[in-house]
C-alpha positions as CSV (number, residue, x, y, z in Angstrom):
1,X,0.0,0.0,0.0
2,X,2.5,2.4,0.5
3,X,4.5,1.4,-2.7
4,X,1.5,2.3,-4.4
5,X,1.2,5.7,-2.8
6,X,4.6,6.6,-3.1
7,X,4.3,5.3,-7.0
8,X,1.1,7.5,-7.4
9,X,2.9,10.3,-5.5
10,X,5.9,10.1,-8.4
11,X,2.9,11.2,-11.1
12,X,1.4,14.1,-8.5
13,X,5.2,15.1,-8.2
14,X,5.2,15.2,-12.4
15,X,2.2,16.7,-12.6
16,X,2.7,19.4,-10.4
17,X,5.6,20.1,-11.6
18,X,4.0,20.2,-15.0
19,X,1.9,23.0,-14.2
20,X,4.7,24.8,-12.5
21,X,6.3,25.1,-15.9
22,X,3.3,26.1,-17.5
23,X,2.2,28.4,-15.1
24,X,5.7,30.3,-15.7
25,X,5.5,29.9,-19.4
26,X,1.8,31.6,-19.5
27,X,2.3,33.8,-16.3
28,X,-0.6,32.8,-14.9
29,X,-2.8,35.0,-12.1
30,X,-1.3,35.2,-8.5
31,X,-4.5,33.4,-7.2
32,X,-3.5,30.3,-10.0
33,X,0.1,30.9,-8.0
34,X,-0.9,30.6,-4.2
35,X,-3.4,27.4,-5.7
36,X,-0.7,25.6,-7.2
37,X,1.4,26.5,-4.0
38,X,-0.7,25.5,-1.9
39,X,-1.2,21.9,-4.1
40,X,2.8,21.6,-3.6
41,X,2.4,22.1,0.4
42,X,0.0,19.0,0.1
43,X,2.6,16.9,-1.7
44,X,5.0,17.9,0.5
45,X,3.2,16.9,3.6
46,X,1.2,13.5,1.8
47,X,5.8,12.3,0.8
48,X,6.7,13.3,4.9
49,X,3.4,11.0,5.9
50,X,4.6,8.4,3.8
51,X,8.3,8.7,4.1
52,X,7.3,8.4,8.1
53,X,4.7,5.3,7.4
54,X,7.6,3.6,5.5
55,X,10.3,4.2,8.5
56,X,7.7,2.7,11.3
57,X,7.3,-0.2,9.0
58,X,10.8,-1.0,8.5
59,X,11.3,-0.6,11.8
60,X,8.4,-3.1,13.3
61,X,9.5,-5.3,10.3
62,X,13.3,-5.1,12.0
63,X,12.0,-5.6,15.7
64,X,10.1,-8.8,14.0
65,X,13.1,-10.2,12.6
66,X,15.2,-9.7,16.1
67,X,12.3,-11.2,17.8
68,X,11.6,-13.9,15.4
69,X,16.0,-14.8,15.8
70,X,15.9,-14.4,20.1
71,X,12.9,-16.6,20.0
72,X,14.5,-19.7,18.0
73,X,17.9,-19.2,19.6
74,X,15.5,-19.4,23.0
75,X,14.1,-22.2,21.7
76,X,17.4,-23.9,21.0
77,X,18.5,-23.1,24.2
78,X,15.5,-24.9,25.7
79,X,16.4,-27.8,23.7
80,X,19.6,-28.4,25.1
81,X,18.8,-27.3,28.6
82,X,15.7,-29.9,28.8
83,X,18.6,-32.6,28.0
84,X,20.3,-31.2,30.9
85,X,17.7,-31.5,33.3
86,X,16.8,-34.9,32.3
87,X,20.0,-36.5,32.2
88,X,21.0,-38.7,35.6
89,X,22.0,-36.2,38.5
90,X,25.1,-38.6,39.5
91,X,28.1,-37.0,38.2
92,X,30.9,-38.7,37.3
93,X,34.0,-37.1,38.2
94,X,38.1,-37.5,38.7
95,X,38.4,-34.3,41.0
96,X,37.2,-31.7,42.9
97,X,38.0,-29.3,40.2
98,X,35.9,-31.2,37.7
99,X,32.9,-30.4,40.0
100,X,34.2,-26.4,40.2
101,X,34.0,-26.5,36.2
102,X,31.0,-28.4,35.9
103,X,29.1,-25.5,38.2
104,X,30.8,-22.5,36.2
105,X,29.8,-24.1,32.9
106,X,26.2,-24.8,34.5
107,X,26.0,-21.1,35.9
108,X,27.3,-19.8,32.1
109,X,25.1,-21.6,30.3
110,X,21.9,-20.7,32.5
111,X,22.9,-17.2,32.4
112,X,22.4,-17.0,29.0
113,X,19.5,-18.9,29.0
114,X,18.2,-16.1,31.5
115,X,19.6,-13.6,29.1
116,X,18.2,-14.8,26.1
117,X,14.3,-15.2,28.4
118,X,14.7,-11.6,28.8
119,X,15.7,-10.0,25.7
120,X,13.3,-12.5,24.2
121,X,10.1,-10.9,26.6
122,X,11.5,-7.7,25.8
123,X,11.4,-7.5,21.8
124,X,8.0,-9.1,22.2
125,X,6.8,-6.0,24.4
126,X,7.5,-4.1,21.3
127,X,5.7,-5.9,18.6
128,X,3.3,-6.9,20.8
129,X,0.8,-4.0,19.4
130,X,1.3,-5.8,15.6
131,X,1.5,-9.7,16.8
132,X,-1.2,-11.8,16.2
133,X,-3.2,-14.4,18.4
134,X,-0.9,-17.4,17.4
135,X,2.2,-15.6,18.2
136,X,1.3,-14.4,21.6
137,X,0.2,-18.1,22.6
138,X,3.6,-19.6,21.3
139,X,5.8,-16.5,23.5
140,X,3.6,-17.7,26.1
141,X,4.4,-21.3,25.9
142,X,8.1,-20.6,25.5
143,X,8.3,-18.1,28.3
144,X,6.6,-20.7,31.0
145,X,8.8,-23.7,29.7
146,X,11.7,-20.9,30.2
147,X,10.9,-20.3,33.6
148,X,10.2,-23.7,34.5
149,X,14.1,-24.9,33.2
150,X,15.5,-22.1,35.0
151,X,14.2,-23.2,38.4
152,X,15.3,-26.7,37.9
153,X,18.9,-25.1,36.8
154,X,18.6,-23.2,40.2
155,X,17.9,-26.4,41.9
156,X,20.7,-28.4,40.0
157,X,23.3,-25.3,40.6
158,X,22.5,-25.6,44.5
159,X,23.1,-29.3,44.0
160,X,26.2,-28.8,42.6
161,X,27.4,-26.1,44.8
162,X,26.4,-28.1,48.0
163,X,28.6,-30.7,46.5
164,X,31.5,-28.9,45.9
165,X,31.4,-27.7,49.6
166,X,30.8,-31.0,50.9
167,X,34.1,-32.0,49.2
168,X,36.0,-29.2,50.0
169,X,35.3,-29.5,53.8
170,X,35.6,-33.4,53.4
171,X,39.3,-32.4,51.5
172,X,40.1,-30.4,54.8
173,X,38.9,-33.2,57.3
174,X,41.1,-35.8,55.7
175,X,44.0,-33.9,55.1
176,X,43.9,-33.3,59.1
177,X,42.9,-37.0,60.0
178,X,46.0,-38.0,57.3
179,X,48.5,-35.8,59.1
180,X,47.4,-36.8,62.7
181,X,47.9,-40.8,61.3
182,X,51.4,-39.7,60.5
183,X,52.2,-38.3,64.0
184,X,50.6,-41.9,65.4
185,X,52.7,-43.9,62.8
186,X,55.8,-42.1,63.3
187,X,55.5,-42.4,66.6
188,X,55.1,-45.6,67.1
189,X,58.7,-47.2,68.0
190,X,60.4,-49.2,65.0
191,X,62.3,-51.8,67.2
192,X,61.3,-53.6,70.8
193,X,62.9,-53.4,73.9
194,X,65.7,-54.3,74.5
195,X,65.1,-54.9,78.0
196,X,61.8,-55.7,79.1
197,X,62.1,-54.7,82.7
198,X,59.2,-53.2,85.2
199,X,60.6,-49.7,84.1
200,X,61.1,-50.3,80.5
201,X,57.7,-51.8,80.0
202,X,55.5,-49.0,82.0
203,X,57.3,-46.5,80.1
204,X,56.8,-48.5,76.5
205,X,53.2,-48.7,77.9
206,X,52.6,-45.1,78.6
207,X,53.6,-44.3,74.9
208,X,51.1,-47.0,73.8
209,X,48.0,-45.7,76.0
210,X,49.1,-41.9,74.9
211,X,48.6,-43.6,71.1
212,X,45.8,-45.0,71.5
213,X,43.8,-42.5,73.5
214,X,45.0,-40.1,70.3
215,X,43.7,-42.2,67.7
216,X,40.2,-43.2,70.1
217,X,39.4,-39.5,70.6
218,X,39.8,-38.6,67.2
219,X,37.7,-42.0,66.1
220,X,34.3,-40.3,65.9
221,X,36.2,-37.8,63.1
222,X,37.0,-40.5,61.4
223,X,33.5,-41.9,61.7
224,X,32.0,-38.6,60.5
225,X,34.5,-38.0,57.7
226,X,33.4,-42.0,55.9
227,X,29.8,-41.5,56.2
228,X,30.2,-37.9,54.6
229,X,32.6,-39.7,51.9
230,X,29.9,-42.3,51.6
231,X,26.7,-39.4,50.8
232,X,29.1,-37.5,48.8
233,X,29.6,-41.2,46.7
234,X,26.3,-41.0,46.7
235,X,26.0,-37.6,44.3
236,X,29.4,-37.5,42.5
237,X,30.9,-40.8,41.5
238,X,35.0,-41.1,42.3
239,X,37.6,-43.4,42.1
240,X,39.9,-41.2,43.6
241,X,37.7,-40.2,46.5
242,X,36.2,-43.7,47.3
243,X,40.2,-45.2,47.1
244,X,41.6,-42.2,49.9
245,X,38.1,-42.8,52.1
246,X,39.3,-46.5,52.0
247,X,42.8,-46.5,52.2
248,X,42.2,-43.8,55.5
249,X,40.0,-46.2,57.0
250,X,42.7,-49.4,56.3
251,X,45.5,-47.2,57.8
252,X,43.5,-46.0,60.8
253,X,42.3,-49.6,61.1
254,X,45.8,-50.7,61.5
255,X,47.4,-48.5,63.6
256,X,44.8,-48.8,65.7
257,X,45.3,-52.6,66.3
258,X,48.7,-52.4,66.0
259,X,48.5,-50.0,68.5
260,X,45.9,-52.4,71.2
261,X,48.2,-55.5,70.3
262,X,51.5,-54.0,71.4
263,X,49.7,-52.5,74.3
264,X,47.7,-55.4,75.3
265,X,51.3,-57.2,74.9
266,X,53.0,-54.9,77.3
267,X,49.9,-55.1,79.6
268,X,49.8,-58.9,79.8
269,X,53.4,-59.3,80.4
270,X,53.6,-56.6,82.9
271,X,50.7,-58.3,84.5
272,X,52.5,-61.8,84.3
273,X,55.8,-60.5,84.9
274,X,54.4,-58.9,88.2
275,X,52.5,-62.0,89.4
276,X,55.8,-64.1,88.8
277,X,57.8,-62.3,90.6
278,X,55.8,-62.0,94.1
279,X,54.6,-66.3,93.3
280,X,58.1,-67.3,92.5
281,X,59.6,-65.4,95.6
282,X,57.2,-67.3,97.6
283,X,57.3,-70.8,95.9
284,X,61.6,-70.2,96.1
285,X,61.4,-69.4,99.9
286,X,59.2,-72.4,100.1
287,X,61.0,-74.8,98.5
288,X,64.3,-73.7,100.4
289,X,62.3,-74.4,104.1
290,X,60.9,-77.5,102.2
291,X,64.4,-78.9,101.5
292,X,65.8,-78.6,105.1
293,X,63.1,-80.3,106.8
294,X,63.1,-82.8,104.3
295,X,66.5,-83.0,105.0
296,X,65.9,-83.1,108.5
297,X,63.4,-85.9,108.1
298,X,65.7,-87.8,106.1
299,X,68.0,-88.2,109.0
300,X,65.6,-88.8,111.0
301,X,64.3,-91.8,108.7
302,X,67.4,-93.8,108.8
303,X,68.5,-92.6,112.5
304,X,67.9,-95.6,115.0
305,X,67.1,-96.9,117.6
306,X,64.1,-94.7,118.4
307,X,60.9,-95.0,120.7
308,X,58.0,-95.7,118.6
309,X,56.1,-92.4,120.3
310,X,58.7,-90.3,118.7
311,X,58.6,-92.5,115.1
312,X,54.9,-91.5,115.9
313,X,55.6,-88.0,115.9
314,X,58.2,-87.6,113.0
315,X,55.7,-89.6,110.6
316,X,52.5,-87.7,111.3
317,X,54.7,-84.2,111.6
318,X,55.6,-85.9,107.6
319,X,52.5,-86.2,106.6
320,X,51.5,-83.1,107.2
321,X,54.5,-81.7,105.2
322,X,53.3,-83.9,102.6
323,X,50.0,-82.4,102.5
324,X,51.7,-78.8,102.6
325,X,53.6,-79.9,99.3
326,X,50.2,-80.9,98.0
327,X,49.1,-77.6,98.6
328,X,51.8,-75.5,97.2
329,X,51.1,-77.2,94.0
330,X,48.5,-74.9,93.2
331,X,51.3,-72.5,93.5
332,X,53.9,-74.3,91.8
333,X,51.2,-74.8,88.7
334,X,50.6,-70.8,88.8
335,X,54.2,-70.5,89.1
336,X,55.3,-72.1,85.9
337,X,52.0,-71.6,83.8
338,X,52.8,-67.5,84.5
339,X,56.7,-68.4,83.3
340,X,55.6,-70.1,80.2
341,X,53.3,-68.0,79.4
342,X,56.0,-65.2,79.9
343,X,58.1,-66.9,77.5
344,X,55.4,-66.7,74.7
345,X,55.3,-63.0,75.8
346,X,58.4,-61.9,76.2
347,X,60.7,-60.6,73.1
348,X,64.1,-60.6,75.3
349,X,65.1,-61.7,78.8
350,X,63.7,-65.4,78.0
351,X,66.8,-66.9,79.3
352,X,67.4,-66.3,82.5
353,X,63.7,-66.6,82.9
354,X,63.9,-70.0,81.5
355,X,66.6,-70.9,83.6
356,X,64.9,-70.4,86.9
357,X,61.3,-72.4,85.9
358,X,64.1,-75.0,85.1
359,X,65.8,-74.9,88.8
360,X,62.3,-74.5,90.5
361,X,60.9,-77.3,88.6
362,X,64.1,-79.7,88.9
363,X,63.7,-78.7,92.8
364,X,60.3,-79.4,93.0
365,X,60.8,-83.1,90.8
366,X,63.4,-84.1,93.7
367,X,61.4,-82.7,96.1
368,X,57.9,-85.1,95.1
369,X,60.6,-87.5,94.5
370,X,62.1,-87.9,97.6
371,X,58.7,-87.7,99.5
372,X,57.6,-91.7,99.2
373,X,60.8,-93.0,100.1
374,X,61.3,-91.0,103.4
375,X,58.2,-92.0,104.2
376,X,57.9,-95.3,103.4
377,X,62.0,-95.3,105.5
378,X,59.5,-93.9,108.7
379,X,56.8,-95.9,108.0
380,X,59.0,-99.2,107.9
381,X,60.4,-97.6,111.3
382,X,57.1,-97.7,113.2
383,X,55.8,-101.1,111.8
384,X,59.3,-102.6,113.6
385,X,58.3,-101.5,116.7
386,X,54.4,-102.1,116.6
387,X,52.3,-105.8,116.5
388,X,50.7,-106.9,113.9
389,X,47.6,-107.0,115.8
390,X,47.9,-103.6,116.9
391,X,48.3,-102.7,113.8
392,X,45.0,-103.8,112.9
393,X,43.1,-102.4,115.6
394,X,44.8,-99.1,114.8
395,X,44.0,-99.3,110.9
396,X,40.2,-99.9,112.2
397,X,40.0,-97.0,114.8
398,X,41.4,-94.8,112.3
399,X,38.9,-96.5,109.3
400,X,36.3,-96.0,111.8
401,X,37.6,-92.4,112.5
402,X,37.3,-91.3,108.8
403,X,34.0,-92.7,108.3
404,X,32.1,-90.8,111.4
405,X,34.3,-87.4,109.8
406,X,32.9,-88.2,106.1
407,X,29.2,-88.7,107.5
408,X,29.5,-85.7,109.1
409,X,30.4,-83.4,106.3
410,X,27.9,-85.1,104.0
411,X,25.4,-82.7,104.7
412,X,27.8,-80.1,104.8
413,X,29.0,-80.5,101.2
414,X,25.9,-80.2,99.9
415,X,25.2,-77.2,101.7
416,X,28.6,-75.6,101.0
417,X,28.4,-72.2,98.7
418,X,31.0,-70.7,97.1
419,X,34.7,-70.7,96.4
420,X,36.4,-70.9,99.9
421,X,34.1,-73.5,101.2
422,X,34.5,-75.6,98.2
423,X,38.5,-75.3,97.9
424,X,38.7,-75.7,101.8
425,X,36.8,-79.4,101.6
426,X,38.7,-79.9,98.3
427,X,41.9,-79.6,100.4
428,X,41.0,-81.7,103.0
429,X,39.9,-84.3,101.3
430,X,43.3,-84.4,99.1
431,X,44.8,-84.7,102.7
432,X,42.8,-87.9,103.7
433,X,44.0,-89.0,100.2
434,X,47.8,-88.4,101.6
435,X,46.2,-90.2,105.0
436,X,45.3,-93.3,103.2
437,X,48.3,-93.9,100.8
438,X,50.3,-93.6,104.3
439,X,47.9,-96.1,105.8
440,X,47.7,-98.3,103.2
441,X,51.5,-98.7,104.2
442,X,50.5,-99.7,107.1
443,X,47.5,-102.4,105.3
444,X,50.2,-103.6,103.1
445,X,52.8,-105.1,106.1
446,X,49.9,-106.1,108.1
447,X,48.4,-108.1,104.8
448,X,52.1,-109.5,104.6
449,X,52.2,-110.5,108.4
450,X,49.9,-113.5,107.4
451,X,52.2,-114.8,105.2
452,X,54.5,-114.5,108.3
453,X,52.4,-115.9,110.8
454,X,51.8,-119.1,108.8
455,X,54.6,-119.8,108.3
456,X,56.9,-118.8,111.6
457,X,54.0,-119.3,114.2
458,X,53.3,-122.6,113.7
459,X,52.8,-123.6,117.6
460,X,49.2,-120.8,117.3
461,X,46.3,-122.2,117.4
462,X,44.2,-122.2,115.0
463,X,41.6,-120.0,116.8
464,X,44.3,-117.5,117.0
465,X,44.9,-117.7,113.3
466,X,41.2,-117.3,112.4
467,X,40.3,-114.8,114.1
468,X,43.5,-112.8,112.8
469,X,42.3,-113.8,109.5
470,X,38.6,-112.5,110.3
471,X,40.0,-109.1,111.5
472,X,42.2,-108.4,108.9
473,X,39.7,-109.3,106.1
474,X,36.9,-106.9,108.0
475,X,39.8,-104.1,107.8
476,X,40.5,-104.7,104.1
477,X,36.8,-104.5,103.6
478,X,36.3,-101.2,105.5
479,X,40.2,-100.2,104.1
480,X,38.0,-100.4,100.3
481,X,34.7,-98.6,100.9
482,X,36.8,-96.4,102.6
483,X,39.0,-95.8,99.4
484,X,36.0,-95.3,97.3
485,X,34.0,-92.7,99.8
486,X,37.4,-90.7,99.7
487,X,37.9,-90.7,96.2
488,X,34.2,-89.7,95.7
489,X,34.5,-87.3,97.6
C-alpha cells in the first residue's frame, strides 16, 4: 500500500511540476500561484506522511526479525537445557576441580538462558501492538517452559554447589585425620625393647596408651569423615575419593590394632611379669624351708634306735609336710603356667627366665621324688616296733575315725556355697588321700604278716589264726569302701 502511494505520488510530483512550468511559461494569475502553492504544500506533507509510514514499518518489520531470531535461539537453548535437566543427577567425576567446572559451565550456560528469556520478553513487548493471536500463545508457551528450566537449573546449581562444599570440607577433614595418622605412625617405635624390665615396660606402655587415647578421641572424626565420603559417593561418582576414604579407614584400622596388640602385649606381660615375681619369691622361699626339713626328716628316717612315740611324731609331723607340698602345687602350677606364658610374651630376657622355671621345677621333681621313700623309710620304722595285731586295731579306729568325719560333712558338702568353702573341703579331702596312701603302708605289712604268721607261728592255734584272719579281712573291707568314699569325695 505504501509502494503504491509513493508510485502514485511520483505522477502528482510530475504533474505538479508540469503545471509549475506552464504556469511560468503563461504567467498565470497570482491566485493560480498561491493554488498551485498550496497543491505543492500537500505533496510535501502526503511524501513526509509516507516517508514516516515507510520508516515505522521498517522498523516493526526489524524488531520482528530480532524477535523472530531471540525466539528460535531461545528455543534452542530450551532444547539443550531440557537434555540437561533430564540427564542422571550422579556425576561422574576425577576431582574436585571437575565439580568447580562443571558449576561454572552450569552457571554460564543458565545465564544466557536467563539472558536470552529476557531480551526474548522484551522484543516481544514491542511488537506486541502488531502480533497476532498465534504468536502471543507460542511467546507464552516458550516463556513458562523458560521459567520452568530455570528453576530446575537453580535447583541443579545448589546441588552442585552443595557438592563442591561437601568436598571441600571433606578435602580439609582428611587432610587433618592423614596428618594426625602420621604423627601416630611415626610415633610408634620401629624396634622392641631391648630390655623388658618393670621400668622399660611402664614407660613403653605409657607411649602405647598416649597412642591409643589419640587415635580413640579422634575415632568419631574419622566416623564422620566415611559417612560424609559415603553421601558425597552418593551424588558424585570417584575413584579417587572412594580409594583415599578406604585407604584412610585401612591405615587407621591398622594402627589402631597395632596399637591395642602392642599395648595389650605390654599389659599382659607386665601383669605376668608382676604376678611371677611376688609367686616365684614365695614358691623359692618355700622350697628352700621344704628342702631342710626334708633333709631333717631324712635323717631322721634312717636314725635308729628310736621310741616308737617319737617314730609317731616324725611320721605324722611328715604327713602333714606332705599335704603342705600338695598344697603348694597350686602355686607351683601358677608359678610355671605364669613363666611359660612369659616366654610366649616376652621378646628378650627369655633366658634367665627359663633358667629359673628349670631350677624351681628340677627342685620341686626331687622334692615329690624324695617324698615316698622317706616315708615309706619312717613308716618301715614304726611297723618294727608295733604288733601286727595292733596294727590292725589301729587301721580300724582310724577307718572308723574317717567314716564318722565323712558322715558328718555329707550334709555339709551339699550345703557348701561358694569358692572358699568348696577349695577348703577340696583340700581336706586331698589330705585324707595323703592319709590313706600312708595307711595303706600300714594295710600292706599287716596283709604280709599273714604270710609270716603261717609260716613262723606254727605252735598258734588255730583259733588264734582265724580270728586274725577274720579281722584283717573286715579291715581290708572297711580299708576299700573307705578308698572309694574318699575318692568320691
Amino acid at each position: 500500500a505504501i509502494q503504491q502511494a509513493e508510485e502514485g505520488l511520483k505522477e502528482l510530483d510530475g504533474g505538479i511540476a508540469e503545471l509549475k512550468r506552464r504556469g511560468d511559461k503563461l504567467q498565470v494569475e497570482q491566485p493560480t500561484l498561491q493554488e498551485l502553492s498550496k497543491l505543492q504544500d500537500m505533496y510535501d506533507e502526503l511524501l513526509v506522511t509516507i516517508s514516516s509510514r515507510r520508516s515505522s514499518l521498517n522498523q516493526n518489520l526489524a524488531l520482528k526479525s530480532q524477535y523472530d531470531r531471540a525466539l528460535q535461539d531461545l528455543a534452542d537453548l530450551l532444547d539443550t537445557g531440557q537434555e540437561k535437566m533430564a540427564g542422571d543427577h550422579k556425576i561422574t567425576v576425577s576431582s574436585k576441580e571437575e565439580i568447580q567446572q562443571l558449576l561454572d559451565k552450569h552457571k554460564e550456560y543458565f545465564q544466557s538462558l536467563e539472558s536470552h528469556m529476557i531480551l526474548t520478553e522484551t522484543l516481544f513487548r514491542k511488537i506486541s501492538s502488531f502480533a497476532v493471536g498465534k504468536e502471543t500463545q507460542l511467546h507464552t508457551d516458550r516463556m513458562v517452559q523458560a521459567s520452568a528450566v530455570l528453576r530446575q537449573a537453580h535447583k541443579r546449581g545448589v546441588e552442585l554447589e552443595y557438592i563442591l562444599e561437601m568436598w571441600s570440607h571433606l578435602d580439609e577433614m582428611l587432610q587433618e585425620l592423614s596428618r594426625q595418622l602420621e604423627v601416630v605412625e611415626s610415633s610408634i617405635p620401629s624396634v622392641g625393647l631391648v630390655e623388658e624390665s618393670e621400668d622399660r615396660l611402664v614407660e613403653r606402655m605409657n607411649l602405647y596408651q598416649h597412642l591409643k587415647s589419640s587415635l580413640n578421641e579422634d575415632q568419631p572424626k574419622l566416623y564422620q569423615v566415611l559417612d560424609d565420603g559415603k553421601r558425597l559417593l552418593m551424588s558424585a561418582s570417584c575413584s579417587d575419593l572412594e580409594s583415599q576414604l578406604n585407604q584412610l579407614g585401612e591405615r587407621w584400622l591398622n594402627n589402631t590394632n597395632r596399637v591395642s596388640k602392642e599395648l595389650h602385649r605390654l599389659e599382659t606381660i607386665l601383669k605376668h611379669w608382676t604376678r611371677y615375681q611376688s609367686e616365684s619369691a614365695d614358691l623359692t622361699h618355700w622350697l628352700q624351708s621344704a628342702k631342710d626339713r626334708l633333709a631333717f626328716w631324712t635323717q631322721q628316717s634312717v636314725t635308729v634306735p628310736q621310741e616308737l612315740e617319737m617314730v609317731r611324731d616324725h611320721l605324722n609331723a611328715f604327713l602333714e609336710f606332705s599335704k603342705e607340698v600338695d598344697a603348694k602345687s597350686s602355686l607351683k602350677s601358677s608359678v610355671m603356667s605364669t613363666g611359660n606364658q612369659l616366654l610366649r610374651l616376652k621378646k628378650v630376657d627369655t633366658a634367665a627366665l627359663r633358667a629359673e622355671l628349670s631350677c624351681m621345677d628340677s627342685q620341686w621333681t626331687d622334692l615329690l621324688t624324695s617324698i615316698p621313700v622317706v616315708q615309706e623309710k619312717l613308716h618301715q620304722l614304726q611297723m618294727d616296733k608295733l604288733p601286727s595285731r595292733h596294727a590292725i586295731s589301729e587301721v580300724m579306729s582310724w577307718i572308723a575315725l574317717m567314716e564318722s568325719v565323712i558322715q558328718k560333712d555329707e550334709e555339709d558338702i551339699k550345703n557348701a556355697v561358694g569358692y572358699k568353702a568348696i577349695h577348703d573341703y577340696l583340700q581336706k579331702y586331698k589330705g585324707f588321700k595323703i592319709d590313706l596312701n600312708c595307711k595303706q603302708l600300714t594295710a600292706d605289712f599287716v596283709n604280709q604278716s599273714v604270710l609270716q604268721i603261717s609260716s613262723q607261728d606254727v605252735e598258734s592255734k588255730r583259733s588264734d589264726k582265724t580270728d586274725f584272719a577274720e579281722q584283717l579281712g573286715a579291715m581290708n573291707k572297711s580299708w576299700q569302701l573307705l578308698q572309694g568314699r574318699v575318692g568320691e569325695k
